[in-house]
N, C-alpha and C positions, 0 to 999 in steps of 0.2 A: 567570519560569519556576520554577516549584517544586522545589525542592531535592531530592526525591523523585526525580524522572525525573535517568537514567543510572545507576544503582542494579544491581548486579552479578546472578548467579541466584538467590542466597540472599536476595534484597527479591525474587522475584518475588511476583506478587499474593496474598496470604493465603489465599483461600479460590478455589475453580475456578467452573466455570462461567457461563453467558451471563452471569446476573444481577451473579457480582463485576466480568468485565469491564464492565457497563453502569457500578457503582460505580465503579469505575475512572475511566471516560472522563469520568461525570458530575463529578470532583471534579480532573481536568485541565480540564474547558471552564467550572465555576463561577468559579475565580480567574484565567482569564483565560487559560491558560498554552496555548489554542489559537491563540492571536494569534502565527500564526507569520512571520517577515518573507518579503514575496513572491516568487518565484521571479522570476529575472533583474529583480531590485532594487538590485544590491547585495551580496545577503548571500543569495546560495544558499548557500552552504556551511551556514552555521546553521542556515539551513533543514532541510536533510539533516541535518544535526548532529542536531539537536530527536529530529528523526522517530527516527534512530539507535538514542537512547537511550528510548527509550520501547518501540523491538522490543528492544533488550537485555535490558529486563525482564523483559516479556512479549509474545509475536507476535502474539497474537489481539486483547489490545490497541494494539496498533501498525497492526492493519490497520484498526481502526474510525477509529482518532485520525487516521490519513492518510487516511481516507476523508473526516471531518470536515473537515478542516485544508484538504483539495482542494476540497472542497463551498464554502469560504469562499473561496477565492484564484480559481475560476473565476469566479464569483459579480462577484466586486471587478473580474476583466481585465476582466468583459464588462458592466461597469458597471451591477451589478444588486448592489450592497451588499446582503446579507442583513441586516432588521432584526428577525428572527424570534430568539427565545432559542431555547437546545436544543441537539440533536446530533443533524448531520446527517449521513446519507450520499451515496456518489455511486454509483450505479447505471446503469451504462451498458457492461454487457456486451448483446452482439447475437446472441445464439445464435439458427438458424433459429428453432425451437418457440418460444422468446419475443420475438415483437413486439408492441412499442406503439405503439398509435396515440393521435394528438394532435389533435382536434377544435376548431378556432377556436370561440370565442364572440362572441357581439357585443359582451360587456363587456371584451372583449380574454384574458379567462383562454382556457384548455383542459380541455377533457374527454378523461379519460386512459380507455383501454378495453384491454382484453389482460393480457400475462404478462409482468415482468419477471422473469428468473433472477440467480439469484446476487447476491441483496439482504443482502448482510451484515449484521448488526443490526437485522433488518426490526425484530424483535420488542421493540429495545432503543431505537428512534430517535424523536427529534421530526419533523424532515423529511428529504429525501432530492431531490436531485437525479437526473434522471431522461431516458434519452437515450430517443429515439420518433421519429416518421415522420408529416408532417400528409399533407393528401389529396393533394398533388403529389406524393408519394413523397419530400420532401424531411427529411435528420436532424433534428432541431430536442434541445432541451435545456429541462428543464421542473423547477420549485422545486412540491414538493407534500408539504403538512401530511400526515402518514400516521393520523394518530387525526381521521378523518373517514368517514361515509360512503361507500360506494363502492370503501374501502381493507382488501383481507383478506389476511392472514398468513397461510402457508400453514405446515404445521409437518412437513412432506417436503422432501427434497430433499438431505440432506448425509446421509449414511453413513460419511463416514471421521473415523479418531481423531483424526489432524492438523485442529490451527484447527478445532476444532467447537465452542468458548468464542465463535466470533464470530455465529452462527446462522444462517448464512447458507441461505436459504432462497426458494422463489420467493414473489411477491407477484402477486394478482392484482385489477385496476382496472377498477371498474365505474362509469365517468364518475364516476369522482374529479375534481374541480375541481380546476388548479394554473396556476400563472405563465409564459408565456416567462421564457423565459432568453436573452438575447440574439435575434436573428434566425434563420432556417433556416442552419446550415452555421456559424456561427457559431463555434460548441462545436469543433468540429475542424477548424478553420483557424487558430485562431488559435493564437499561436505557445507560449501555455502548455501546448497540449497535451502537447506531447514533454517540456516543463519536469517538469510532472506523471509523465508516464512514466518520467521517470528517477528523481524523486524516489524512487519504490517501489523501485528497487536499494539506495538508503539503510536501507529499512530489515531488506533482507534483511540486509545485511553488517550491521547492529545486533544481529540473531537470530544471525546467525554468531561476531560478539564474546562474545554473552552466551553461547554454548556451549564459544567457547574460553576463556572464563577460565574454566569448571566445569573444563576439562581443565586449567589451570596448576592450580588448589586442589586437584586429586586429587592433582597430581603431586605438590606439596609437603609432601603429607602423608606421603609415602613416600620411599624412595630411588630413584626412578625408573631402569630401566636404560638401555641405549644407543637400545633399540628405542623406545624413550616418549621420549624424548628427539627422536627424529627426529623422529617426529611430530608434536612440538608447535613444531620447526623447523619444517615445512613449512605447519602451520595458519599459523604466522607468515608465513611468505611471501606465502602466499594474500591473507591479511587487509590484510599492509601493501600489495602491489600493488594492490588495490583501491583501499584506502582513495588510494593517489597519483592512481588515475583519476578516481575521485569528485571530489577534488580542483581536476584540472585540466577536468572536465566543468562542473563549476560555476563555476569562474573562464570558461571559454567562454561561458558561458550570459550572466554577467553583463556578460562585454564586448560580446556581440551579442544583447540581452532580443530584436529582433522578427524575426533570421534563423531558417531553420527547425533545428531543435534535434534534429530525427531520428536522423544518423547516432551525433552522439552519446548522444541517450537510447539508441537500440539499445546502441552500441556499451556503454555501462557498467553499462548491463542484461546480457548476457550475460558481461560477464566477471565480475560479481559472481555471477550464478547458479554459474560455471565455480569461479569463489573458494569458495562457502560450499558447492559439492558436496565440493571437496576436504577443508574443513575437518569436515564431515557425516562422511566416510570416516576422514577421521587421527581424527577425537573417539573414534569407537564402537571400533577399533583399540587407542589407546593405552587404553582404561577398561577395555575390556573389556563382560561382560554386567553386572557390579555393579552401578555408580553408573546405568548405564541402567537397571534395575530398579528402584532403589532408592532414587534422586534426582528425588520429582516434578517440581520444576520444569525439572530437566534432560530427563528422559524425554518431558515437553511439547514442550519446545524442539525436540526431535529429531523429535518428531511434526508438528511444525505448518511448520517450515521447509518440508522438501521441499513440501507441499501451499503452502503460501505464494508459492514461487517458480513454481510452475504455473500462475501468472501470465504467465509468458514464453510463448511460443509455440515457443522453440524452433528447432528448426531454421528454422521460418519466417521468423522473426525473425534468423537467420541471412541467409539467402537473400533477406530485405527490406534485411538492412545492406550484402551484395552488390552489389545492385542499387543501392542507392545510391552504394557508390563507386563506381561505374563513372563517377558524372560528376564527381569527388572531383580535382583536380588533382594536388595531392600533401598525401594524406592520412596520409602516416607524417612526421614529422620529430623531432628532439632538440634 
């Protein structure tokens, strides 16, 4: 892994936008440093670790690299080793207005046809991993080259200041050729799904680190009073609770790799969103309007988290983690 990644807000990336993040991701995935060890292997935790520091730096590059990083570990559970070079993405939001379809061949590819939204690095990536619907109405999961015929980048679609480094944008396929990935249903059944889902609270709480040591560096520059003092108590608190569930989510994960892994991805997804909302409130609080003015990479950071974590759904995901305990035996203990 490159000594570069975990690097505080002052190594954030030198220069802004899509093209430095592309720079970026391209010169983590040249030396190797996306070979992340798999989810319920062993070593979730470094896993999350990895991802951590790489949102600590920077978020927009942290969401390409877990895009990446997921692209390869789905790939590998569902025994379809990518031997493509490049950076991929994973693409597999389902919003009504964008659906794909997935047309069998006789040489066993697919013909991809429709609109996928919220293709992050459409405009930066080699391939991308791609959720769709064959003519049974069934999910299916599809590997497709994006510099081919067939495949156009759209250049609408993102408006806000948060995470707009990652260009997330719609994509639209016009019998694009691409690969199965696994069988129909495949893709979300198997037990990496929710591995994967939790993983992305890693690198919220990463984006959250990298905003609370801007707040320790301001602090120390001054003689902070009682009031900034709390505050950077309570970022504390946030940060470390997290980090113990992260923890113990991942030591779960790795004692049961093929139980399903749901209550806990929800569960560590929301409390890290809850974590790095506090920590979002005590930052801008103890700084003040200044360093948010005045600190790009920190003014980034502040920008891109909230849109980051709008990832979560939320109360539904709420109300999904509910529903789930209810068949939970006993799901509190010490």
């Amino acid at each position: 892994m490159s000594a570069r990644i975990g690097l505080g807000m002052d190594d954030a990336l030198a220069g802004t936008g899509p093209g430095a993040v592309a720079g970026a991701l391209q010169a983590l995935v040249a030396p190797g440093a996306d070979r992340l060890p798999l989810p319920g292997g062993g070593r979730t935790l470094e896993r999350w670790r990895r991802l951590a520091a790489v949102a600590q730096r920077d978020l927009a590059l942290a969401k390409l690299y877990e895009g990446h990083t997921d692209a390869l570990a789905i790939q590998e559970e569902l025994g379809c080793g990518s031997d493509h070079a490049g950076a991929w993405g994973t693409w597999c939001a389902e919003p009504p207005q964008a659906r794909l379809s997935m047309w069998p061949q006789r040489d066993g590819r697919l013909r991809l046809r429709g609109r996928k939204a919220w293709c992050s690095g459409a405009a930066l990536l080699d391939h991308a991993l791609v959720s769709g619907w064959n003519p049974a109405g069934e999910p299916c999961l599809a590997a497709v080259a994006l510099r081919q015929p067939g495949v156009e980048v759209g250049n609408a679609g993102w408006a806000a200041v948060g995470m707009a480094d990652t260009g997330s944008v719609d994509v639209l396929f016009d019998d694009a050729l691409a690969t199965p990935v696994g069988p129909p249903h495949a893709y979300v059944r198997r037990p990496g799904f929710w591995h994967g889902g939790a993983g992305i609270a890693a690198c919220w709480w990463g984006g959250a680190v990298g905003i609370a040591q801007a707040v320790q560096a301001a602090l120390a520059q001054r003689e902070p009073d009682a009031h900034q003092r709390a505050h950077l108590g309570a970022i504390d608190v946030a940060l470390g609770a997290c980090a113990a569930l992260l923890r113990e989510a991942a030591a779960w994960i790795d004692r049961h790799p093929s139980q399903d892994a749901q209550v806990w991805a929800l569960r560590v997804r929301l409390a890290v969103e809850q974590g790095a909302d506090d920590v979002l409130r005590h930052a801008g609080r103890a700084l003040g309007a200044g360093p948010l003015c005045k600190q790009p990479a920190l003014a980034r950071a502040m920008a891109d988290l909230p849109i980051f974590m709008r990832q979560s759904h939320a109360e539904r995901d709420l109300a999904a983690l509910g529903r789930a305990l209810e068949r939970e035996a006993d799901p509190w203990t010490l």
